[in-house]
C-alpha positions as YAML, in Angstrom:
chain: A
units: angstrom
residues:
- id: 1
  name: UNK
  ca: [-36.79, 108.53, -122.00]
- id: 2
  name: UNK
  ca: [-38.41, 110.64, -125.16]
- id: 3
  name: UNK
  ca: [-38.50, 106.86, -127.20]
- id: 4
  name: UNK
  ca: [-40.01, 104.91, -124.06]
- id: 5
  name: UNK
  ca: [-42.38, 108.28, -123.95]
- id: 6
  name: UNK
  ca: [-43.30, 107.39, -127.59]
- id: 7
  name: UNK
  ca: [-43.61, 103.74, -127.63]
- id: 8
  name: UNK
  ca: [-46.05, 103.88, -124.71]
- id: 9
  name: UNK
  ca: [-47.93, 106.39, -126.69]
- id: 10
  name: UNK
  ca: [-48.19, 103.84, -129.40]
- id: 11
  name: UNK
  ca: [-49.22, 100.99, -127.34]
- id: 12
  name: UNK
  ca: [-52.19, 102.93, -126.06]
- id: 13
  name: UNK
  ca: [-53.29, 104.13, -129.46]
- id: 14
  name: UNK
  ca: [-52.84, 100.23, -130.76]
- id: 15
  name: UNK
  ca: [-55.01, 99.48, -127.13]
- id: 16
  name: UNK
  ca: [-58.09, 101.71, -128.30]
- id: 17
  name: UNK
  ca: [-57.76, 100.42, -131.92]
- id: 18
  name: UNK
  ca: [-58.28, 96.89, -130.95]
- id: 19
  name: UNK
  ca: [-60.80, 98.08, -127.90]
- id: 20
  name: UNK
  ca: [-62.93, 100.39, -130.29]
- id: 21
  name: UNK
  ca: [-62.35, 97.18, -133.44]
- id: 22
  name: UNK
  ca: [-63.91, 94.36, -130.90]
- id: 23
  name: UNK
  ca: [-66.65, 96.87, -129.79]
- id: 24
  name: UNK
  ca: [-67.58, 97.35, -133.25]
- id: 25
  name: UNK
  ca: [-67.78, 93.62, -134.10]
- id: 26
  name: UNK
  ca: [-69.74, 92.52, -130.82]
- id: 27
  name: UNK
  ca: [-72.28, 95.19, -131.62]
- id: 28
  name: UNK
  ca: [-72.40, 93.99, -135.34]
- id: 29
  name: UNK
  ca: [-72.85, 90.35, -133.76]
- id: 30
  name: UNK
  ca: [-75.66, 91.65, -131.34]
- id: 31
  name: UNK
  ca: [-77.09, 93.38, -134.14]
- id: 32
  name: UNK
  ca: [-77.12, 90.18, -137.23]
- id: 33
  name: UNK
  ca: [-78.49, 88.31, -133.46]
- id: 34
  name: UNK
  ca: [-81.38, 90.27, -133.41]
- id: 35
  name: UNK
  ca: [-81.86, 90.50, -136.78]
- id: 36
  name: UNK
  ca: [-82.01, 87.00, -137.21]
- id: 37
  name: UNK
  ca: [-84.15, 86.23, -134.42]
- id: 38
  name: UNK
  ca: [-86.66, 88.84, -135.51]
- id: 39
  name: UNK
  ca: [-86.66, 86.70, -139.03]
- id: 40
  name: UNK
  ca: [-87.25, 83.25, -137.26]
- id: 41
  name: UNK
  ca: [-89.95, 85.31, -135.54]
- id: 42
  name: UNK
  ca: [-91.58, 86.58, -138.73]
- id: 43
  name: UNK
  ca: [-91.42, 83.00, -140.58]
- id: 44
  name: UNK
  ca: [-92.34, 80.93, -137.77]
- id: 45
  name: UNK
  ca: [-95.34, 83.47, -137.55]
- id: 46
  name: UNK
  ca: [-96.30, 82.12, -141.04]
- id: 47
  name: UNK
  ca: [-95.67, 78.70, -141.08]
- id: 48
  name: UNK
  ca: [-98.04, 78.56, -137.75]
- id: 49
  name: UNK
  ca: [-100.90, 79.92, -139.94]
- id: 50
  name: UNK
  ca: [-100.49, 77.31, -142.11]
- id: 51
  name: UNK
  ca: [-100.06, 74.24, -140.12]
- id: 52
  name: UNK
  ca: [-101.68, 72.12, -137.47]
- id: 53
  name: UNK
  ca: [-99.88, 70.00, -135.46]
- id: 54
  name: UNK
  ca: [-101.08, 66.81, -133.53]
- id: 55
  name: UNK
  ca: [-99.76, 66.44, -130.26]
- id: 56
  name: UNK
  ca: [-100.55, 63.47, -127.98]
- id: 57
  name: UNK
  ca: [-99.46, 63.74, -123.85]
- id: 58
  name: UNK
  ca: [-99.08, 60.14, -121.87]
- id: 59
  name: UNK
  ca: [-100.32, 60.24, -118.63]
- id: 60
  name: UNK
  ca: [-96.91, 59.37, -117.03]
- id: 61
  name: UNK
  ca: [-93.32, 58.70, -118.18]
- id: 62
  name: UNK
  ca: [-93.65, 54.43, -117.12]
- id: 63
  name: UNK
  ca: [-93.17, 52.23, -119.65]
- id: 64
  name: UNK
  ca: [-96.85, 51.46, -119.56]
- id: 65
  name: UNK
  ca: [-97.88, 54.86, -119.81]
- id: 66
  name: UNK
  ca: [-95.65, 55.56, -122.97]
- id: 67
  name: UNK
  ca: [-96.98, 52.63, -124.47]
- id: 68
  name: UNK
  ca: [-100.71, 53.41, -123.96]
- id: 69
  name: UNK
  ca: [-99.84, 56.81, -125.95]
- id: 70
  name: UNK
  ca: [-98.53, 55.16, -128.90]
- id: 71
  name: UNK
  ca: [-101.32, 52.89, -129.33]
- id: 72
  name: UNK
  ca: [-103.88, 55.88, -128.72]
- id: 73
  name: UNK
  ca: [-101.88, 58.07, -130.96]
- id: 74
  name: UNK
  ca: [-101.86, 55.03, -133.97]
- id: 75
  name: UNK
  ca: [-105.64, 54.56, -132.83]
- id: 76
  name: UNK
  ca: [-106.63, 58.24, -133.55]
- id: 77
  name: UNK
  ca: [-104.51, 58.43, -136.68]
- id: 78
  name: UNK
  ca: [-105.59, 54.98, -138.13]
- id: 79
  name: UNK
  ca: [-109.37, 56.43, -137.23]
- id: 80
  name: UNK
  ca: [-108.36, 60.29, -139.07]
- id: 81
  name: UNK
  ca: [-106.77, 57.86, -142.13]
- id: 82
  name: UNK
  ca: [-109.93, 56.06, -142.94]
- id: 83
  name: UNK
  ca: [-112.31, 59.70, -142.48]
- id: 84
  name: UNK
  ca: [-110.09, 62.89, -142.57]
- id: 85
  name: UNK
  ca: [-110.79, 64.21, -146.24]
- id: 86
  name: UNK
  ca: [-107.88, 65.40, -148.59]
- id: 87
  name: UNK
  ca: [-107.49, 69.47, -147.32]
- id: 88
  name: UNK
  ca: [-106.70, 71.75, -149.94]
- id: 89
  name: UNK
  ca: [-106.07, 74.27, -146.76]
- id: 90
  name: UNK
  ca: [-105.22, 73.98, -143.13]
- id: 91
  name: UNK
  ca: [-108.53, 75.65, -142.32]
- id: 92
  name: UNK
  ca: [-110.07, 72.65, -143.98]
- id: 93
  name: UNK
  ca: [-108.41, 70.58, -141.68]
- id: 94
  name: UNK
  ca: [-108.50, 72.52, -138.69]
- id: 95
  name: UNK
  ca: [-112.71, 72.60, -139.57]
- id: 96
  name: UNK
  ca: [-112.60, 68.67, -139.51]
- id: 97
  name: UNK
  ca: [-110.80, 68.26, -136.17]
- id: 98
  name: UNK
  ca: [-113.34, 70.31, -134.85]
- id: 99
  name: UNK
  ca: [-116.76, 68.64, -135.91]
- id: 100
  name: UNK
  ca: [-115.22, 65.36, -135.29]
- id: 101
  name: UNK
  ca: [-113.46, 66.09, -131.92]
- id: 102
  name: UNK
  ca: [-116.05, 63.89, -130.05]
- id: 103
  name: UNK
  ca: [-115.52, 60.70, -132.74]
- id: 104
  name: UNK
  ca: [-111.71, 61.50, -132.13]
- id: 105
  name: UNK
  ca: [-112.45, 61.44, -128.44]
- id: 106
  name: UNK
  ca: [-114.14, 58.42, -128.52]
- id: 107
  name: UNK
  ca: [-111.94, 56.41, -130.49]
- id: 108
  name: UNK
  ca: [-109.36, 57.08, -127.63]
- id: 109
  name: UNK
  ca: [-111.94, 56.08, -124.64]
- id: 110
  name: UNK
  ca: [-112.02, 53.28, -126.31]
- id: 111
  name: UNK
  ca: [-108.61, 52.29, -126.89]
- id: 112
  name: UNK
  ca: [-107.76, 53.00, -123.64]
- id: 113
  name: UNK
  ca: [-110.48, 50.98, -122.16]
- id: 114
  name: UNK
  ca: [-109.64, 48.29, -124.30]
- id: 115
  name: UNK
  ca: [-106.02, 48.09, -122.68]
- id: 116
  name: UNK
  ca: [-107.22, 47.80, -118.99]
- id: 117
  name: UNK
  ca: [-107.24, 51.64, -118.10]
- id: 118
  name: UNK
  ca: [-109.62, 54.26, -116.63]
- id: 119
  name: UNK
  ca: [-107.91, 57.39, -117.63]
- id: 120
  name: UNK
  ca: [-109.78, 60.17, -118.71]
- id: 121
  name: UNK
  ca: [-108.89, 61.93, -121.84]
- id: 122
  name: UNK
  ca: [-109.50, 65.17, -122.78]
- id: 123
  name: UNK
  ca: [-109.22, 65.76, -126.87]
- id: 124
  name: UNK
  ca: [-109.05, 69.27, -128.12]
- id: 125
  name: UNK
  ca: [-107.52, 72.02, -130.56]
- id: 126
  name: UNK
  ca: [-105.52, 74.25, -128.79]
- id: 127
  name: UNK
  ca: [-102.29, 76.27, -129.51]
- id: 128
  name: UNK
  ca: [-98.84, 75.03, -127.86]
- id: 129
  name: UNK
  ca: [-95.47, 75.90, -127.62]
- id: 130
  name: UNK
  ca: [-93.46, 73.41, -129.39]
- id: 131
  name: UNK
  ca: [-89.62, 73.43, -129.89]
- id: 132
  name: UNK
  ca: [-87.50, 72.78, -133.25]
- id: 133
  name: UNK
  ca: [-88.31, 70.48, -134.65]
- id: 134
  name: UNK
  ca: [-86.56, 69.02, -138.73]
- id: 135
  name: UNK
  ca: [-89.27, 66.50, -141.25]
- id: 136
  name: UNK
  ca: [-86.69, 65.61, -143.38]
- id: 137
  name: UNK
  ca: [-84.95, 69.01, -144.83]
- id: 138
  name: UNK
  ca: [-87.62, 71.35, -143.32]
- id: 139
  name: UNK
  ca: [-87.72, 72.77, -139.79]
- id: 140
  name: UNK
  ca: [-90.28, 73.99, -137.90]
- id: 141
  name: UNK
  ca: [-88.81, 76.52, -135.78]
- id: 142
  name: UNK
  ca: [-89.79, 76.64, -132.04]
- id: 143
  name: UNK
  ca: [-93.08, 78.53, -131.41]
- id: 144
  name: UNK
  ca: [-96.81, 78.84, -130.63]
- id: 145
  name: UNK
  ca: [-98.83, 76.32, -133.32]
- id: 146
  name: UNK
  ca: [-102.09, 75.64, -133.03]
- id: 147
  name: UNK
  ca: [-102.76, 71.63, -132.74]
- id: 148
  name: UNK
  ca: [-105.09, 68.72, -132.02]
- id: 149
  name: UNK
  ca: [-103.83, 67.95, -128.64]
- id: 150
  name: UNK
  ca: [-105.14, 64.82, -126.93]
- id: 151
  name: UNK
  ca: [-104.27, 64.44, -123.14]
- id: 152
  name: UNK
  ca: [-104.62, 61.32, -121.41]
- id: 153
  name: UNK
  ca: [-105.17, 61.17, -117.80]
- id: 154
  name: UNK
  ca: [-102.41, 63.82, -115.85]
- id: 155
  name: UNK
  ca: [-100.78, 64.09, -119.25]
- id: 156
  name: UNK
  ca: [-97.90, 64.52, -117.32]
- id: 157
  name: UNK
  ca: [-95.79, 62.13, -119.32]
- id: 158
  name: UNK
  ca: [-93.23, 62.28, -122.56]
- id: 159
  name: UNK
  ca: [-95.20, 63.35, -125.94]
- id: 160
  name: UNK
  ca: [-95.81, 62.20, -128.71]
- id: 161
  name: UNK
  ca: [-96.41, 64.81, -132.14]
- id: 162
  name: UNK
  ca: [-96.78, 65.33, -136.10]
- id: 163
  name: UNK
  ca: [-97.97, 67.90, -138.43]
- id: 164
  name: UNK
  ca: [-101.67, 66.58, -139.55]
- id: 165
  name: UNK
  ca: [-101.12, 69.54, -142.54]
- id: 166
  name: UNK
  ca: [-99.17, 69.54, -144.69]
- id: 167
  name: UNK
  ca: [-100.09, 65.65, -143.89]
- id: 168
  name: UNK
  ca: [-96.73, 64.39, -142.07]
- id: 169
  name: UNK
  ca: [-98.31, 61.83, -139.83]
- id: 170
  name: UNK
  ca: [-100.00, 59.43, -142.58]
- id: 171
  name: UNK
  ca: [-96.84, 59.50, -144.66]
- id: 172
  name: UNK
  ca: [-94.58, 58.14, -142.09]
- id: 173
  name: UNK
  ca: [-94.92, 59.13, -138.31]
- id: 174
  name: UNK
  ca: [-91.62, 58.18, -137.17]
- id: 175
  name: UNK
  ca: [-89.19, 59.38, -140.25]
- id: 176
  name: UNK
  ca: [-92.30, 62.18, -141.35]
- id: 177
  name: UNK
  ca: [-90.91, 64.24, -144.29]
- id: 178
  name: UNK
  ca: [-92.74, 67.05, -146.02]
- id: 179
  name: UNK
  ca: [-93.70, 66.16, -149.59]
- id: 180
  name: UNK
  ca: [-92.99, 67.60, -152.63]
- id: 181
  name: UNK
  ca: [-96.83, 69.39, -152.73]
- id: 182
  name: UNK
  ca: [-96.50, 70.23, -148.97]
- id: 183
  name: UNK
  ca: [-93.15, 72.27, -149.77]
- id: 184
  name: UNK
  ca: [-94.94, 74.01, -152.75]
- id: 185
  name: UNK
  ca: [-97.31, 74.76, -150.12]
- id: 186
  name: UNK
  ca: [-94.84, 76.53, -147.87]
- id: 187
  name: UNK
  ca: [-93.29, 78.19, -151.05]
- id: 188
  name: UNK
  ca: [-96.77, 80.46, -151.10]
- id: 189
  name: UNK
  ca: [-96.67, 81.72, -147.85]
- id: 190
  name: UNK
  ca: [-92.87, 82.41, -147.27]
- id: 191
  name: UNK
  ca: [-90.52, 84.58, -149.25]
- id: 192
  name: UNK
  ca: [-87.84, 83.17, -150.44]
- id: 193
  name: UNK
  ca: [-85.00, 83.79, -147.79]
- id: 194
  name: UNK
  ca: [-87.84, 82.02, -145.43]
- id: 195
  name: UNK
  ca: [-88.50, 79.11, -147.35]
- id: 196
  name: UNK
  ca: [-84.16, 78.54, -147.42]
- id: 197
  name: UNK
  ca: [-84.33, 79.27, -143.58]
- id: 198
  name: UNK
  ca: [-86.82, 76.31, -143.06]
- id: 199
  name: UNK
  ca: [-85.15, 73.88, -145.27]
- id: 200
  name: UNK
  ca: [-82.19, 72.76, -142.99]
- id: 201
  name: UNK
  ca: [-79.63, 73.86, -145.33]
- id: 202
  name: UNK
  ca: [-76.19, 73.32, -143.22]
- id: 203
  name: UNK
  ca: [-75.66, 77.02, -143.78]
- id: 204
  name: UNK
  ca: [-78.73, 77.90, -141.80]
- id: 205
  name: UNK
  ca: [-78.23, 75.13, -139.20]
- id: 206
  name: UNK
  ca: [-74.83, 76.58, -138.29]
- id: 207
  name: UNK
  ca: [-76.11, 80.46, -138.28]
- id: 208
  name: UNK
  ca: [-79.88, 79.24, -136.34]
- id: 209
  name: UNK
  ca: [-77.30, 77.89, -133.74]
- id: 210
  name: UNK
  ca: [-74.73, 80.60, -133.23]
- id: 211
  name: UNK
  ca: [-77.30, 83.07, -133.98]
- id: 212
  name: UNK
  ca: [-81.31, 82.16, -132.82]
- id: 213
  name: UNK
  ca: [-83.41, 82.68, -130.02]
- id: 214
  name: UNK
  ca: [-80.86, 81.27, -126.78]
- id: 215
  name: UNK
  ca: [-84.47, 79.25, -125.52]
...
């Protein structure tokens, strides 16, 4: 009786050791979650003030719809190619956009004319959630960035979006990486545990998934 007395007494002492041990590491877990989170925060803070983002909305989701985006979105960028002036900032940029929203707006009227449609569209600059979202090796965590949004008719349809600066959509709009000079440009606003958080290293990737925001 006086052993099977004892080896009960064990088992519950071994029971709290591994209750109190698993305590311990969920609350460290919770605790490198939020700590984490608060870091994507504080850098995605950053690289917002130092991007804009283009952003183009199809009026529906049918095939005709999507198509009329792509050629109002190659339209507007063709237009920006031949006029936009190299930025040294993004405030240069975002100053441009702005005194040449009604060009911009025009060149899509006219596009869409052109193919056989009487949408409206309604070009602006505007901030917008947007989710992840990798150029290459960088990522642009999922946040509130300020873009050049162009909406065409109910703009209820699949989008369509690049980063105007750092330039992205001139380079290559469909396999957009961030040069060499746009990366030097994100070295000067981030520290350096930022700028490795942004650059897609599969360390990060595997810790951003365990560990980021669950949106």
């Amino acid at each position: 009786m006086k052993i099977n007395v004892n080896l009960n007494h064990y088992r519950n002492q071994i029971c709290v050791i591994i209750a109190v041990s698993i305590s311990i590491l969920l609350t460290g877990c919770v605790i490198r979650k939020q700590e984490l989170n608060e870091k994507i925060q504080t850098t995605q803070t950053k690289l917002a003030a130092e991007v804009l983002r283009f952003h183009v909305l199809a009026n529906s989701d049918s095939e005709a719809d999507q198509e009329l985006k792509l050629k109002v979105k190659s339209g507007i960028i063709e237009y920006m190619q031949g006029q936009l002036p190299e930025a040294d900032s993004v405030q240069e940029t975002k100053e441009w956009v702005k005194a040449n929203q009604q060009e911009l707006t025009e060149t899509a009227e006219s596009i869409i004319q052109e193919e056989g449609y009487d949408y409206p569209v309604e070009v602006m600059v505007t901030t917008s959630y947007f989710p992840d979202k990798t150029y290459g090796d960088v990522t642009f965590p999922a946040g509130q960035y300020e873009n050049l949004r162009v909406e065409i008719g109910e703009a209820a349809g699949q989008n369509w979006w690049c980063v105007l600066y750092p330039n992205l959509c001139f380079i290559d709009a469909t396999h957009a990486v961030v040069s060499e000079e746009g990366k030097e440009d994100l070295q000067e606003v981030l520290d350096e545990e930022e700028y490795e958080m942004v650059t897609a290293t599969s360390e990060f990737k595997i810790k951003w998934y365990f560990f980021g925001d669950d949106e």
